[in-house]
N, C-alpha and C positions, 0 to 999 in steps of 0.2 A: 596510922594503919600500916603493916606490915603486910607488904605482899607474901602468900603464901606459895611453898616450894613449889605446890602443885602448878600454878602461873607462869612459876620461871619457866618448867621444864616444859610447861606448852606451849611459850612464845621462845623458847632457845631448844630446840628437843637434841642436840647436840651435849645437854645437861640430862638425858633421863637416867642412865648408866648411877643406880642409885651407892654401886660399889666404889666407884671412882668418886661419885659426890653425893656423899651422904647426905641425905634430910641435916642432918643435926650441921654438918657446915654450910647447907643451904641456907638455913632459917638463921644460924648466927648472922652470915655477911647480908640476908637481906634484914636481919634485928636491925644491926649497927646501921646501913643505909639508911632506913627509916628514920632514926633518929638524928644524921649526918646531913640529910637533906632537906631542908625545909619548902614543905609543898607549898608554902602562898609565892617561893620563888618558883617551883619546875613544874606549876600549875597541872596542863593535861598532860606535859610527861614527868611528872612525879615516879609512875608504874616504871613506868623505860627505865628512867635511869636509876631508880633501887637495883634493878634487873641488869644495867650494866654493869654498876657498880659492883653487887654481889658476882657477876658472872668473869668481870677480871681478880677479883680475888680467888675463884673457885680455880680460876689459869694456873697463878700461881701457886696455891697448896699443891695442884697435881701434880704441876712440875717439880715443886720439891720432894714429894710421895716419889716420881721417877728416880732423883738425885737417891736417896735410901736405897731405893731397890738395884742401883746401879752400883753405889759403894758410896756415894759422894757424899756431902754435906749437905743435909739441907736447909733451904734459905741462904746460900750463897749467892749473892748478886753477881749479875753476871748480863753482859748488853746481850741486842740483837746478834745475832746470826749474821758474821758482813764476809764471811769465806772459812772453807770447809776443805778438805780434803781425806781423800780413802784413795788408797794406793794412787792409780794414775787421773783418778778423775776426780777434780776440784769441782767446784761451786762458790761463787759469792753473790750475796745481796745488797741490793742500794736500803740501809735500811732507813736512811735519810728520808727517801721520798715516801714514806709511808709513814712517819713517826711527827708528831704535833711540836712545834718550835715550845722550850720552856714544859715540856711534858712532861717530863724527869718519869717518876714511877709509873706513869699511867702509859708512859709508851710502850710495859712490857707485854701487855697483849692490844691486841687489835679489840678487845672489847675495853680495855680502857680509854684507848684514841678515840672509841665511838664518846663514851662516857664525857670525856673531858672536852671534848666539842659541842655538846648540848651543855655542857657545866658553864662553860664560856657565854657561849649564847644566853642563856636565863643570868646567868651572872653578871652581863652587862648593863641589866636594869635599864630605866626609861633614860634618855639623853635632853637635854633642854640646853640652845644655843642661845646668845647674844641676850637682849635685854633686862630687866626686871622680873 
């Protein structure tokens, strides 16, 4: 079952802006989730996390959509945000304390971090110590 777009954008409504993210890249990233996650592992959050899933990919196309319209490349990898500067006023981030140890791609949005935490969790299956 493939959650429809309509779902995402009313449990994320931060995704309704159908110009920024179209149906047609909504329903591909929650196509591929679907078939990426198998529900007898992410039982009741199966939903969730197609919908995280799809929703950090949807981060990054935008952000590359921004890279074009600014002149840049897009799909250039490129880390957190960890200091900034405009004439006299800087900015940095710890972007450590917010990003999952071994998270590699899933740390580029905060809707990955969510992702790859409930990924872990169901991913760690049942545990059995000591005897036969």
């Amino acid at each position: 079952m493939t959650v429809p777009a309509s779902q995402l954008r009313e449990d994320f409504p931060e995704f309704s802006d159908t110009a920024v993210y179209p149906d047609s890249a909504v329903n591909l990233w929650l196509g591929v989730a679907a078939v990426s996650l198998p529900e007898s592992r992410w039982g009741a959050w199966w939903v969730l996390g197609q919908e995280l899933f799809a929703a950090h990919h949807l981060v990054l196309a935008a952000q590359a959509m921004e890279d074009v319209a600014d002149g840049a490349t897009p799909g250039e990898v490129t880390g957190p945000t960890n200091s900034k500067a405009v004439d006299k006023v800087s900015v940095g981030y710890d972007s450590g304390a917010v990003s999952l140890t071994d998270g590699g791609f899933w740390n580029m949005s905060r809707y990955g971090i969510q992702f790859l935490q409930f990924a872990r969790m169901v991913g760690s299956g049942g545990l059995q110590f000591g005897g036969c």
